[in-house]
C-alpha positions, 0 to 999 in steps of 0.5 A: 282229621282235625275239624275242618274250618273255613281257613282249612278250605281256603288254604287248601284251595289255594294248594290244590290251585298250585297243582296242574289242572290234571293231578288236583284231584289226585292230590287232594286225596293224598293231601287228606290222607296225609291230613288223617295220618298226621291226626292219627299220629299227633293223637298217639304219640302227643306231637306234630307228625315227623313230615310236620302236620299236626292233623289239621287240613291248614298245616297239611295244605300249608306244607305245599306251594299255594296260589294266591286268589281272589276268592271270587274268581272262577278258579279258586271257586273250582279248587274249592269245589274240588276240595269239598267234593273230595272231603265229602267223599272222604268222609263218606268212606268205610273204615 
């Protein structure tokens, strides 16, 4: 996966806010898996993957319906949470 920035955070956000309450969490993993497998597929074949994300968590998120948000409200403040927490574990897994 791409280096991840604020604009990847916030798209995701925004994502994962378009997902019911109870699948967030289920699709944020598979919205970061997908984010990795296009990375590994852009870095071997040189182009976007087929499903068209290029490795990074903004064209992965960007593939999926987004909410639009105040950023200061307490349901974009969640999805945020949600996709930190579950970037963190993401990161934090073994190979």
């Amino acid at each position: 996966m791409r280096s991840v920035g604020v604009s990847d955070l916030d798209l995701a956000a925004r994502a994962v806010m378009a997902v019911p309450p109870n699948e967030r969490v289920h699709f944020i993993e598979v919205l970061l898996e997908d984010t990795h497998v296009s990375d590994l597929w852009r870095k071997r074949y040189g182009n976007s993957h087929p499903s068209g994300g290029t490795g990074s968590l903004f064209a992965q998120a960007s593939l999926h319906p987004t909410s639009t948000s105040n950023r200061a409200d307490q349901t974009y403040c969640e999805a945020l949470s949600l996709v930190l927490k579950a970037l963190n574990a993401w990161r934090a897994r073994t190979h």
